[in-house]
CHARMM internal coordinates of N, CA and C (Angstrom, degrees):
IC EDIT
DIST 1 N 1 CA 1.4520
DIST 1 CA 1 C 1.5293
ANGL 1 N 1 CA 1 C 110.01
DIST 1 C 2 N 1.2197
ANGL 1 CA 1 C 2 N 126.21
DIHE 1 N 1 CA 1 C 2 N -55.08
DIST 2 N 2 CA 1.4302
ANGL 1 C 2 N 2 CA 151.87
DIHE 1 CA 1 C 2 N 2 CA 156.14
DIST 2 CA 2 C 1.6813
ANGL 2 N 2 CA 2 C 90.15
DIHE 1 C 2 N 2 CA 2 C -5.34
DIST 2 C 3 N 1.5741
ANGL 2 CA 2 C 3 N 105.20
DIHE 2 N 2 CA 2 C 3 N -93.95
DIST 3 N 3 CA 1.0818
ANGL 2 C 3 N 3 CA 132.09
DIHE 2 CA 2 C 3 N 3 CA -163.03
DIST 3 CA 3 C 1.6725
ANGL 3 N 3 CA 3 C 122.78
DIHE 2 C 3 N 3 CA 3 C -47.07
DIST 3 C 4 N 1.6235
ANGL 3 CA 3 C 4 N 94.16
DIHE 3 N 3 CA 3 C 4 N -36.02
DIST 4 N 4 CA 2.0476
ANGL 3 C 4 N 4 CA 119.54
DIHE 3 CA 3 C 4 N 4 CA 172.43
DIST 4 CA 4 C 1.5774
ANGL 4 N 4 CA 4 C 95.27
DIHE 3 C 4 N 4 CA 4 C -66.62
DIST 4 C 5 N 1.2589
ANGL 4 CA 4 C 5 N 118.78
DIHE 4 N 4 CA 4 C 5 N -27.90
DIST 5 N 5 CA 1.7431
ANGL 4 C 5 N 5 CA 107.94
DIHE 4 CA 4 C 5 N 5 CA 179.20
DIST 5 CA 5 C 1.6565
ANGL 5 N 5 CA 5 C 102.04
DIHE 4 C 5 N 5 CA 5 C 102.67
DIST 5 C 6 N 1.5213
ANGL 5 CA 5 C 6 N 109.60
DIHE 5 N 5 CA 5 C 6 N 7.56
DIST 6 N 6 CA 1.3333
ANGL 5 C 6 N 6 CA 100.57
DIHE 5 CA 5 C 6 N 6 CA 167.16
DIST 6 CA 6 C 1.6274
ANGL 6 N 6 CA 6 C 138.66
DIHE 5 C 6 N 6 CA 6 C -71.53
DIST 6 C 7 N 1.3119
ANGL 6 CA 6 C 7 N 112.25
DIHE 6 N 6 CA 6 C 7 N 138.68
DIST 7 N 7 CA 2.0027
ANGL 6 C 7 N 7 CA 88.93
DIHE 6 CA 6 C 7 N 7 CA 179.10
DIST 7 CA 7 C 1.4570
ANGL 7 N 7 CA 7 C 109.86
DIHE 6 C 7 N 7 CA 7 C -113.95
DIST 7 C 8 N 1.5767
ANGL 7 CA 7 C 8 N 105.01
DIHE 7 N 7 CA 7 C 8 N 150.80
DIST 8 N 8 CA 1.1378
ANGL 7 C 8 N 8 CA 134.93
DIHE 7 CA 7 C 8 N 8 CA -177.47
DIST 8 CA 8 C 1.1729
ANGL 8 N 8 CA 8 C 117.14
DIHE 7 C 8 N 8 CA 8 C -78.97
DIST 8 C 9 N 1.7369
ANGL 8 CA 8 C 9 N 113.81
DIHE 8 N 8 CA 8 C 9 N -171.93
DIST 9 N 9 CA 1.3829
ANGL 8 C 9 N 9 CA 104.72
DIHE 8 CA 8 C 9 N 9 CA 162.60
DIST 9 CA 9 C 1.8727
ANGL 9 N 9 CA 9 C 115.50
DIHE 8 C 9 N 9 CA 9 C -84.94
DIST 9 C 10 N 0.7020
ANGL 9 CA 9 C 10 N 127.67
DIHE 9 N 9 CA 9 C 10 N -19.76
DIST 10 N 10 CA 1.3336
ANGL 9 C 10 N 10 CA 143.84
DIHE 9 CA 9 C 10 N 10 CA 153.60
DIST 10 CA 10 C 1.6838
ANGL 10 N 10 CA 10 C 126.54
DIHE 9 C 10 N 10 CA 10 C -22.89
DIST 10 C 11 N 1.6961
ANGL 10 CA 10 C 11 N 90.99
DIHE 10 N 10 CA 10 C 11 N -34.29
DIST 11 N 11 CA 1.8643
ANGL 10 C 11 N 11 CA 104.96
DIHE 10 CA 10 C 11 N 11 CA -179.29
DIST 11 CA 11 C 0.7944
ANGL 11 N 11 CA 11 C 90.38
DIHE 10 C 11 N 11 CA 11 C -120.01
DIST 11 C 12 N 1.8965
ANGL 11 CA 11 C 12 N 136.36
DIHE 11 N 11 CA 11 C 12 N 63.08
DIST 12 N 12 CA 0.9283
ANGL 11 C 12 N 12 CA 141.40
DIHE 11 CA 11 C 12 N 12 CA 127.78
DIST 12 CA 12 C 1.6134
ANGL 12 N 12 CA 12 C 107.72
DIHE 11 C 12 N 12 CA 12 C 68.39
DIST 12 C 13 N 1.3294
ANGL 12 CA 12 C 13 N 117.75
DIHE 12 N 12 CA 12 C 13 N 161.30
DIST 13 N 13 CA 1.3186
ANGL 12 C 13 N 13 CA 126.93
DIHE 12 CA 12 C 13 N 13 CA 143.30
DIST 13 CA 13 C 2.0903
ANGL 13 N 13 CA 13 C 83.92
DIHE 12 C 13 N 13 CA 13 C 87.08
DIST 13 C 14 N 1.4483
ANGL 13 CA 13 C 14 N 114.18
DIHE 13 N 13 CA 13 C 14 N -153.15
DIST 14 N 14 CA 1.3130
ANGL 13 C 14 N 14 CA 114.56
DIHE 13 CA 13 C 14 N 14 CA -174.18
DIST 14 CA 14 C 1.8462
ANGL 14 N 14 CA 14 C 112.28
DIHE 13 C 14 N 14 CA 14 C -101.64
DIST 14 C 15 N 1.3978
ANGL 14 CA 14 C 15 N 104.40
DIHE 14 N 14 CA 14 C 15 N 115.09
DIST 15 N 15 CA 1.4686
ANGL 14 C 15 N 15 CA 114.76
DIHE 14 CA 14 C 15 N 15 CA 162.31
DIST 15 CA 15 C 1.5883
ANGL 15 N 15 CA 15 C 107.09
DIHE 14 C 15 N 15 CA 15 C -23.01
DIST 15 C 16 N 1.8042
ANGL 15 CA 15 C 16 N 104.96
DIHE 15 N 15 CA 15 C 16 N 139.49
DIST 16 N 16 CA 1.6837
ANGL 15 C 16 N 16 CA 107.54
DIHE 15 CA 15 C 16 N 16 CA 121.15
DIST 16 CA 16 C 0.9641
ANGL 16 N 16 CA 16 C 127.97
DIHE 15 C 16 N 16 CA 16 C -47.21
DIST 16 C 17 N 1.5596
ANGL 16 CA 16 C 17 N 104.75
DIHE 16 N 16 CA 16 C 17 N 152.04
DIST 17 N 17 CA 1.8400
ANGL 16 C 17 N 17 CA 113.59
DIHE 16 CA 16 C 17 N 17 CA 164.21
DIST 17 CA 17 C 1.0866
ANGL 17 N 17 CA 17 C 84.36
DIHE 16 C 17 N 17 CA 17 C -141.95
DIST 17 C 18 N 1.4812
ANGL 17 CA 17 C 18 N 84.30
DIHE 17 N 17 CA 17 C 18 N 141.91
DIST 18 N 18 CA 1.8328
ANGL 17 C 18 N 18 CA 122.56
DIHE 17 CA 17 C 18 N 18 CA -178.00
DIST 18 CA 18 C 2.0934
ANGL 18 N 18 CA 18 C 92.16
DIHE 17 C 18 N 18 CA 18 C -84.20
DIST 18 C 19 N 1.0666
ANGL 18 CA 18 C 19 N 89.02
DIHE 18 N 18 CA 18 C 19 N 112.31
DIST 19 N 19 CA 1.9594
ANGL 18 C 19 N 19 CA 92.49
DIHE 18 CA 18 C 19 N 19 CA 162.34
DIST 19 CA 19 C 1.0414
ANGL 19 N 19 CA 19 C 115.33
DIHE 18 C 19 N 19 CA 19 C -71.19
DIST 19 C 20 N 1.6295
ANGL 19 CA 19 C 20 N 102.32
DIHE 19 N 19 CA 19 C 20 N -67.15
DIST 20 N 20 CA 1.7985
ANGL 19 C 20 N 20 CA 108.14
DIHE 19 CA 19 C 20 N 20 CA -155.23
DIST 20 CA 20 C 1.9061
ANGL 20 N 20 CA 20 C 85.41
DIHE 19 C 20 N 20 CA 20 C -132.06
DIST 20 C 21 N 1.6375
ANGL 20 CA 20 C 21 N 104.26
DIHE 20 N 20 CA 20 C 21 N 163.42
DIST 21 N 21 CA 1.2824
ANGL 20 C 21 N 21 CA 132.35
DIHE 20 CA 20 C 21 N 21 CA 150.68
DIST 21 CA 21 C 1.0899
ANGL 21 N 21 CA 21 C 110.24
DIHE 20 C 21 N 21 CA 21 C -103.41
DIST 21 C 22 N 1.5439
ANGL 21 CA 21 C 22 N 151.76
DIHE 21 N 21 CA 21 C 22 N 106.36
DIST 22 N 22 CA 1.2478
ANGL 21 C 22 N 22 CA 136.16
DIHE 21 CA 21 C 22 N 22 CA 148.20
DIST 22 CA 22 C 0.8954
ANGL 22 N 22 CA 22 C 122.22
DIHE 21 C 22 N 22 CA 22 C 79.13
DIST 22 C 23 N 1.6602
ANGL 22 CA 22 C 23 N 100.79
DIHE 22 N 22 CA 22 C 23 N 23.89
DIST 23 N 23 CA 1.6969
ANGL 22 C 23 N 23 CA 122.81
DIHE 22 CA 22 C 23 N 23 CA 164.68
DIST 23 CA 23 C 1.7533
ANGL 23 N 23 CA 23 C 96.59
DIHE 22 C 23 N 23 CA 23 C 98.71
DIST 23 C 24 N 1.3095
ANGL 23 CA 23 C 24 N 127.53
DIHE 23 N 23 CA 23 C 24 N -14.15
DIST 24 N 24 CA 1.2388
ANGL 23 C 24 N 24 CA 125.99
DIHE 23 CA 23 C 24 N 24 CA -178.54
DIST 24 CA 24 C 1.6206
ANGL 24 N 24 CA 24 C 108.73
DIHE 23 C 24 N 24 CA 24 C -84.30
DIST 24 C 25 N 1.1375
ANGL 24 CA 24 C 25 N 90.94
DIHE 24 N 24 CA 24 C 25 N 123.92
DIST 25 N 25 CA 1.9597
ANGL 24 C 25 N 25 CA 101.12
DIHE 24 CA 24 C 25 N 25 CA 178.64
DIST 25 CA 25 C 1.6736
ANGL 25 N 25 CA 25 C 99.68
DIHE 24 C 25 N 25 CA 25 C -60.17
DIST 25 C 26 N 1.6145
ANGL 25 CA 25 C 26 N 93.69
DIHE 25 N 25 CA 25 C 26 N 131.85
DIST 26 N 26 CA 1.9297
ANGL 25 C 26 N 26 CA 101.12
DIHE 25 CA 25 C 26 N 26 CA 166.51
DIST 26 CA 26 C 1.7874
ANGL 26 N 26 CA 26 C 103.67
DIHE 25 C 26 N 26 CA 26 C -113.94
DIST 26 C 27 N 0.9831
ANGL 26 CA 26 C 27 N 124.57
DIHE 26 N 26 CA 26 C 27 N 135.59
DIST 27 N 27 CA 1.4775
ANGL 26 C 27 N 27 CA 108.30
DIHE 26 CA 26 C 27 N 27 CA 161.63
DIST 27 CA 27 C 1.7089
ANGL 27 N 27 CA 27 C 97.97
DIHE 26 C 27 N 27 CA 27 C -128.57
DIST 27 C 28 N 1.2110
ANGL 27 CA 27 C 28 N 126.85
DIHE 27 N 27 CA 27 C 28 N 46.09
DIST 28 N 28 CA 1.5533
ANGL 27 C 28 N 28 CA 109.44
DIHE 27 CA 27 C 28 N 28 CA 159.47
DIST 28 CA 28 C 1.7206
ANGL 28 N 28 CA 28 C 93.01
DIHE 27 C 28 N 28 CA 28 C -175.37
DIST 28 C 29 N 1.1662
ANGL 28 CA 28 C 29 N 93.57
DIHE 28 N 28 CA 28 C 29 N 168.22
DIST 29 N 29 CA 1.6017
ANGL 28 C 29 N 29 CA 100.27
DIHE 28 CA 28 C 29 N 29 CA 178.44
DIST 29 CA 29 C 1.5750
ANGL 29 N 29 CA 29 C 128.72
DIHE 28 C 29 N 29 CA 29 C -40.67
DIST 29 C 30 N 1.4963
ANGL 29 CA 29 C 30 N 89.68
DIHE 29 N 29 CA 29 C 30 N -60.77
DIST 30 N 30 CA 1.4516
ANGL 29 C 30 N 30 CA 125.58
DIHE 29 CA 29 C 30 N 30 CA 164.31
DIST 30 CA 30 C 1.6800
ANGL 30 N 30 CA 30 C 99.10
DIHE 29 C 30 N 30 CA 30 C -29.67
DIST 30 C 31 N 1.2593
ANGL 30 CA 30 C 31 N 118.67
DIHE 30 N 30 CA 30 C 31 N -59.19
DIST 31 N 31 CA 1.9384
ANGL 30 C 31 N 31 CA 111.29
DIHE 30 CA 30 C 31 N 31 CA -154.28
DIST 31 CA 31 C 1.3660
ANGL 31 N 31 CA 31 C 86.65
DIHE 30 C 31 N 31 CA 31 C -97.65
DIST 31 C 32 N 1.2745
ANGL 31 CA 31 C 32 N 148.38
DIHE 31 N 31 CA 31 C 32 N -10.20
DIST 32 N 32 CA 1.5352
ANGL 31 C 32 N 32 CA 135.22
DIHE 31 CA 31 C 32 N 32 CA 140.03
DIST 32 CA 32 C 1.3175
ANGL 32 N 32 CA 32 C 127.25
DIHE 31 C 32 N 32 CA 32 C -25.30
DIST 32 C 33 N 1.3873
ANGL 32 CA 32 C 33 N 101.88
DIHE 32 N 32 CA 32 C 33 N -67.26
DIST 33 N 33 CA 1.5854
ANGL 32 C 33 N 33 CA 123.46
DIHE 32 CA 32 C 33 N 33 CA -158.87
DIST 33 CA 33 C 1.9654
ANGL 33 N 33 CA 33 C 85.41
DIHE 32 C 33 N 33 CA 33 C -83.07
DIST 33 C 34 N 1.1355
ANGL 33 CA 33 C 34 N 117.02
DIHE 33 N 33 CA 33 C 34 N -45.77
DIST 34 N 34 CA 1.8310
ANGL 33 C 34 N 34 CA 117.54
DIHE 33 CA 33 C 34 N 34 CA -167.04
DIST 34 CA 34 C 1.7327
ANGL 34 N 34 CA 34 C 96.92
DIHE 33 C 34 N 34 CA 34 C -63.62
DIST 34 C 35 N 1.4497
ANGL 34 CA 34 C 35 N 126.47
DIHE 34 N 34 CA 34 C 35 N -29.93
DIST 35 N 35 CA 1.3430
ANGL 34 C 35 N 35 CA 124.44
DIHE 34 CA 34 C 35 N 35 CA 171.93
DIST 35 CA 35 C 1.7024
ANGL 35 N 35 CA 35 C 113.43
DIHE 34 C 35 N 35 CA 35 C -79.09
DIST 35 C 36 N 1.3576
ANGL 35 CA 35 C 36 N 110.00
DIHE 35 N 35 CA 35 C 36 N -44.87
DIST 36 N 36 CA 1.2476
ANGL 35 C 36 N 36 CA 103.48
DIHE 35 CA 35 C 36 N 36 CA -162.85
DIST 36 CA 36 C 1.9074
ANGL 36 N 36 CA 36 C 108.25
DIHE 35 C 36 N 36 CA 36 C -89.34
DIST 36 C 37 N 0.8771
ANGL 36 CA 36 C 37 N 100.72
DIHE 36 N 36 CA 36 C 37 N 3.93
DIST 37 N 37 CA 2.0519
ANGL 36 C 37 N 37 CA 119.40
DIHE 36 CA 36 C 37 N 37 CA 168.89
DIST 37 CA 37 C 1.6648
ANGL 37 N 37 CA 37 C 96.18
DIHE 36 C 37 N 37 CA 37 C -93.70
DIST 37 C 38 N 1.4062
ANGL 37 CA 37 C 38 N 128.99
DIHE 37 N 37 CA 37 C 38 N -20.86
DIST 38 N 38 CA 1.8740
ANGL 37 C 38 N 38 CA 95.90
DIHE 37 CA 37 C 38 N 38 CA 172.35
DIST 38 CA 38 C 1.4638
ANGL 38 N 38 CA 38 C 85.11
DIHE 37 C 38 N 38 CA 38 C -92.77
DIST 38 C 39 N 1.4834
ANGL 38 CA 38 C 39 N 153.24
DIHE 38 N 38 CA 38 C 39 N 35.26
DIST 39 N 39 CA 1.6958
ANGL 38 C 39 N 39 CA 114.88
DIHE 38 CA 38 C 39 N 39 CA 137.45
DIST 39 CA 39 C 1.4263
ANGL 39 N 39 CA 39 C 111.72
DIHE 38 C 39 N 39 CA 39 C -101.43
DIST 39 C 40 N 1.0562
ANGL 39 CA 39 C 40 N 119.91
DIHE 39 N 39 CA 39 C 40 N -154.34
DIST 40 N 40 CA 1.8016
ANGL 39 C 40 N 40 CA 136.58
DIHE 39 CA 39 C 40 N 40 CA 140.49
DIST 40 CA 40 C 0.7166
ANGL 40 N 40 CA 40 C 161.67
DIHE 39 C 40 N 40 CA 40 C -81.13
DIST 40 C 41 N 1.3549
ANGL 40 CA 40 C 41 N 141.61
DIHE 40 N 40 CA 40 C 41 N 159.51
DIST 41 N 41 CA 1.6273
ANGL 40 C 41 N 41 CA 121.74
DIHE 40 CA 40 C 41 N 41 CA 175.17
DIST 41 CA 41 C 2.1594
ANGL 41 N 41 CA 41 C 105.13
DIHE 40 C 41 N 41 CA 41 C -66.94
DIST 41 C 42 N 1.0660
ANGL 41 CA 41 C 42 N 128.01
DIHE 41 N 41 CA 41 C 42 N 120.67
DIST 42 N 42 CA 1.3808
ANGL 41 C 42 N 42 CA 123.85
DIHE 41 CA 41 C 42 N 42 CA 177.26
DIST 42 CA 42 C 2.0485
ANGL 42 N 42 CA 42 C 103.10
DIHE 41 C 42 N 42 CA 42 C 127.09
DIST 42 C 43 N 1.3610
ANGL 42 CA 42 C 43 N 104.14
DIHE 42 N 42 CA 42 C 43 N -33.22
DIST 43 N 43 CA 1.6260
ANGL 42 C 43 N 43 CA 103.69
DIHE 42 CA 42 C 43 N 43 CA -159.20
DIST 43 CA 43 C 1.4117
ANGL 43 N 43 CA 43 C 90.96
DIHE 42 C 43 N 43 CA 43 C -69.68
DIST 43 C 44 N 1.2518
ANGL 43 CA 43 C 44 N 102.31
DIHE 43 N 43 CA 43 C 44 N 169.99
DIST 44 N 44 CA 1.8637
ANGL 43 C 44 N 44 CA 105.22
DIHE 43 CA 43 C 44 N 44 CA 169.46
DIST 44 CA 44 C 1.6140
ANGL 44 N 44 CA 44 C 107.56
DIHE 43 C 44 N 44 CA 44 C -127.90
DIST 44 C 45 N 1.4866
ANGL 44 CA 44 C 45 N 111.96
DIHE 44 N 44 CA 44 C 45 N 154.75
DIST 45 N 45 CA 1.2194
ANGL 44 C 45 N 45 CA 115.96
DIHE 44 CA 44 C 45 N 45 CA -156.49
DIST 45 CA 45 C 1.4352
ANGL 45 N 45 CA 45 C 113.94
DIHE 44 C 45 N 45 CA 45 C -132.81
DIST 45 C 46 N 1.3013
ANGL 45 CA 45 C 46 N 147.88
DIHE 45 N 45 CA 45 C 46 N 126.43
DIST 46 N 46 CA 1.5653
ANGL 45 C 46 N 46 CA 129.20
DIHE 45 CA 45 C 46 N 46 CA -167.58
DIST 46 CA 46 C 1.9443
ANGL 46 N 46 CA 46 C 90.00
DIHE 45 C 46 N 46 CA 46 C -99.33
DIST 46 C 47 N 1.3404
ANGL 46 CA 46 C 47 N 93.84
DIHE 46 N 46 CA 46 C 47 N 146.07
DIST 47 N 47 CA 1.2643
ANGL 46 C 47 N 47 CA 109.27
DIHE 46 CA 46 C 47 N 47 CA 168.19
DIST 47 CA 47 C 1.5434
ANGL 47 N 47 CA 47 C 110.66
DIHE 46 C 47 N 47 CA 47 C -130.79
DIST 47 C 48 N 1.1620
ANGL 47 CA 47 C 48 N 98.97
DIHE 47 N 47 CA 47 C 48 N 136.85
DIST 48 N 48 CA 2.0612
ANGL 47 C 48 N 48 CA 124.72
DIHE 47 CA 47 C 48 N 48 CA 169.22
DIST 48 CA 48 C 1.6842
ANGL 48 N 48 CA 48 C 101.24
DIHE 47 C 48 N 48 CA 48 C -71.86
DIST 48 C 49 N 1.2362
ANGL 48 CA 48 C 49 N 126.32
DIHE 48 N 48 CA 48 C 49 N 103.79
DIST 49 N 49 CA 1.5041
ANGL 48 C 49 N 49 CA 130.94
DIHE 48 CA 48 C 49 N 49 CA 172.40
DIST 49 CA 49 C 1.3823
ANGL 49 N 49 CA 49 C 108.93
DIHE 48 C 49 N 49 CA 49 C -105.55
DIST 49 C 50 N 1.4653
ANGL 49 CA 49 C 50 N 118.11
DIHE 49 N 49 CA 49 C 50 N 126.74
DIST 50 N 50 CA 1.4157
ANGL 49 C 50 N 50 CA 107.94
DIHE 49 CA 49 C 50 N 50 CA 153.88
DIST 50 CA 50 C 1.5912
ANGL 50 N 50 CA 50 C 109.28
DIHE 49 C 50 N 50 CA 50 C -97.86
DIST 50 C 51 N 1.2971
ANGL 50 CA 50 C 51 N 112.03
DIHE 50 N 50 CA 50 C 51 N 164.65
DIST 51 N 51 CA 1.6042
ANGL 50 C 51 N 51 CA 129.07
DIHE 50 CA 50 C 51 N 51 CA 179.92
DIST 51 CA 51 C 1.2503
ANGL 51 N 51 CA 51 C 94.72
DIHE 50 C 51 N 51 CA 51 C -145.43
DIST 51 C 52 N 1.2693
ANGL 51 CA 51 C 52 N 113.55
DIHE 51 N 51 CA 51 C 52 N 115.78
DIST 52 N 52 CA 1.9830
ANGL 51 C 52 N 52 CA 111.65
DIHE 51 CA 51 C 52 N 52 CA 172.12
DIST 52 CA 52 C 1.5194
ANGL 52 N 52 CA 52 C 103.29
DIHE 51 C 52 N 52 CA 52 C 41.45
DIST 52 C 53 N 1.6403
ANGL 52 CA 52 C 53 N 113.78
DIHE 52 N 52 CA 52 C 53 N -132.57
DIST 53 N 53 CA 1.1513
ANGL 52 C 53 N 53 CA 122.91
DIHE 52 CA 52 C 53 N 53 CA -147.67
DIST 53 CA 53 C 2.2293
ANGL 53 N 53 CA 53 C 95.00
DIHE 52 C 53 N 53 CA 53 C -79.08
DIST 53 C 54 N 1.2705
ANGL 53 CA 53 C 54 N 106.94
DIHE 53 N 53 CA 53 C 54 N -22.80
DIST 54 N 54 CA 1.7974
ANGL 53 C 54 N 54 CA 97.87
DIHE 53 CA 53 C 54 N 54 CA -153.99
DIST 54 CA 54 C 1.9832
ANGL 54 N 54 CA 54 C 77.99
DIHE 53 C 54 N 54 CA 54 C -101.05
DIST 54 C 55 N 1.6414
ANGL 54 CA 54 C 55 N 85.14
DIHE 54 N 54 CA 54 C 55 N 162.51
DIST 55 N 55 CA 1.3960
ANGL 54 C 55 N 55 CA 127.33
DIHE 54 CA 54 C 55 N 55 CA 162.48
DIST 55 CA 55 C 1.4352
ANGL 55 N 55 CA 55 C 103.47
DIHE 54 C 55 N 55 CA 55 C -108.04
DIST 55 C 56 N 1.3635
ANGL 55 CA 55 C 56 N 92.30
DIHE 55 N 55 CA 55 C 56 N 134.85
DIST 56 N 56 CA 1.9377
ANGL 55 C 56 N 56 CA 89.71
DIHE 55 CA 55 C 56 N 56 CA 172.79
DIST 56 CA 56 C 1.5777
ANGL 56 N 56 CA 56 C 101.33
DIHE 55 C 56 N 56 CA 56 C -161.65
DIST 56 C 57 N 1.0974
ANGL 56 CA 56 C 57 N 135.18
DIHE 56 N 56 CA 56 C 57 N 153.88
DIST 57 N 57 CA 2.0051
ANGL 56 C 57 N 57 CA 160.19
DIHE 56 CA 56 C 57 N 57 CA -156.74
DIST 57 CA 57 C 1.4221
ANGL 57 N 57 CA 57 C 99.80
DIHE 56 C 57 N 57 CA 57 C -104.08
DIST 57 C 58 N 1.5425
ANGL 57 CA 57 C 58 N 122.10
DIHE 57 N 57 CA 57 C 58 N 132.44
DIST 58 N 58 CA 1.0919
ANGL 57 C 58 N 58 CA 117.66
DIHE 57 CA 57 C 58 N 58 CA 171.34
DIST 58 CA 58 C 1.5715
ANGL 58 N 58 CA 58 C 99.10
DIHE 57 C 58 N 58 CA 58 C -134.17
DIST 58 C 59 N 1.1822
ANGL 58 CA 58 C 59 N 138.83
DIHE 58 N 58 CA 58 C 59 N 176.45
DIST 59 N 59 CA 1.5109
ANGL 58 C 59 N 59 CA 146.77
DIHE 58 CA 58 C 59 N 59 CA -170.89
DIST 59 CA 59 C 1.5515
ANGL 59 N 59 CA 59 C 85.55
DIHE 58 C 59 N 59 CA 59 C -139.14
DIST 59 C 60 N 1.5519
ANGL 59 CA 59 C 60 N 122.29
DIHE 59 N 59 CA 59 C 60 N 114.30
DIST 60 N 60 CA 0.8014
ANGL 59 C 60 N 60 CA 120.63
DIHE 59 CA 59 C 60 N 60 CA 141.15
DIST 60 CA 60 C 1.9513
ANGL 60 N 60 CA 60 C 141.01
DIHE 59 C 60 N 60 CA 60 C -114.49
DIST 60 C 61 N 1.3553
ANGL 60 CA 60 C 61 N 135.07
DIHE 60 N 60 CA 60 C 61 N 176.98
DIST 61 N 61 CA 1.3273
ANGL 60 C 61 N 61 CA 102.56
DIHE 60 CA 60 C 61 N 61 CA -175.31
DIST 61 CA 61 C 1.5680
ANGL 61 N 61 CA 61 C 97.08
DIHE 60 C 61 N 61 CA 61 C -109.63
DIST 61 C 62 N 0.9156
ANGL 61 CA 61 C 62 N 120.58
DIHE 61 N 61 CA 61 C 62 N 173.36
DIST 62 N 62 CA 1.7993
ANGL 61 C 62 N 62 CA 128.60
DIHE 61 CA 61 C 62 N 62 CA 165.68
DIST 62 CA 62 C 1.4609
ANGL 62 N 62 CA 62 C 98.94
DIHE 61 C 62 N 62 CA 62 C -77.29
DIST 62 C 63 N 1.4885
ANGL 62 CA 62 C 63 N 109.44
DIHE 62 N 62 CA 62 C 63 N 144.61
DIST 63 N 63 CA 1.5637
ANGL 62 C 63 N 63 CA 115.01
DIHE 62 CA 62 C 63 N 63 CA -168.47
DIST 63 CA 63 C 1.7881
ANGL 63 N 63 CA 63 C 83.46
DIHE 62 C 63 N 63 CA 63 C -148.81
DIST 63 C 64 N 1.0943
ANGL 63 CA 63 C 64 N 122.99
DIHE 63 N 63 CA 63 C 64 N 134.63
DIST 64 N 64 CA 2.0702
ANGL 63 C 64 N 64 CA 130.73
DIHE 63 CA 63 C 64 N 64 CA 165.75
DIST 64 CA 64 C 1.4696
ANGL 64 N 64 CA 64 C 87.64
DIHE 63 C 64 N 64 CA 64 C -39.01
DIST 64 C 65 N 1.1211
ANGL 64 CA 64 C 65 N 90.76
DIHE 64 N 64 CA 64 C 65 N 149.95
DIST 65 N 65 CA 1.9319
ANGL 64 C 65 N 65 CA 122.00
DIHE 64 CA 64 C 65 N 65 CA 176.52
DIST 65 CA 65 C 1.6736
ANGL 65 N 65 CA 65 C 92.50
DIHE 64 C 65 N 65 CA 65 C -78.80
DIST 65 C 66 N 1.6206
ANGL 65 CA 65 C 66 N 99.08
DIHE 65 N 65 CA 65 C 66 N 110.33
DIST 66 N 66 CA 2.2316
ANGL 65 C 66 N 66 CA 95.13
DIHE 65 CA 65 C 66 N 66 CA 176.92
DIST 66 CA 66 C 1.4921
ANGL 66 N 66 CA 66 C 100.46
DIHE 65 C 66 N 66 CA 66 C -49.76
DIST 66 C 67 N 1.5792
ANGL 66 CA 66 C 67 N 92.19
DIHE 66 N 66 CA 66 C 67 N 140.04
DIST 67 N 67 CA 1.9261
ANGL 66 C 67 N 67 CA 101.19
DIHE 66 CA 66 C 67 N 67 CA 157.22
DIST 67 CA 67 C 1.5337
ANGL 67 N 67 CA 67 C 100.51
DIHE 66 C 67 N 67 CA 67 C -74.82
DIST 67 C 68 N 1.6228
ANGL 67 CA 67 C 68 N 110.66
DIHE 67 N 67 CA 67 C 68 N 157.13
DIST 68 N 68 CA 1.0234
ANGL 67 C 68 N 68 CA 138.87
DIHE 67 CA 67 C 68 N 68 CA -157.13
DIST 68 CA 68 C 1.7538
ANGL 68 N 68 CA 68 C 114.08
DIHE 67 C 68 N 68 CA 68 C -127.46
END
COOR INIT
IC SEED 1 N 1 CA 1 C
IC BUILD
């Protein structure tokens, strides 16, 4: 997400929200992770972001979940 140019709660002020995976509506964490587990690490994926007032498309790729 980091890397797609998305912001967190972390950069202050109001989060993205992820809409859609691949045109598929998410509304909770849960249907995030249940969409973004049928690709791979390597595939790329468009996501529906809101930021405040705009909607806008990003292409991102699958990257391994960082160890911690």
């Amino acid at each position: 997400a980091d890397q797609a140019g998305l912001r967190g709660l972390e950069a202050g002020g109001v989060p993205d929200v992820i809409l859609e995976v691949n045109g598929v509506p998410v509304q909770s964490f849960e249907d995030l992770l249940r969409e973004v587990r049928r690709h791979q690490v390597g595939d790329r994926i468009r996501l529906s972001v809101r930021r405040g007032g705009e909607v806008f498309q990003v292409e991102v790729e699958l990257a391994p979940f960082p160890e911690r």
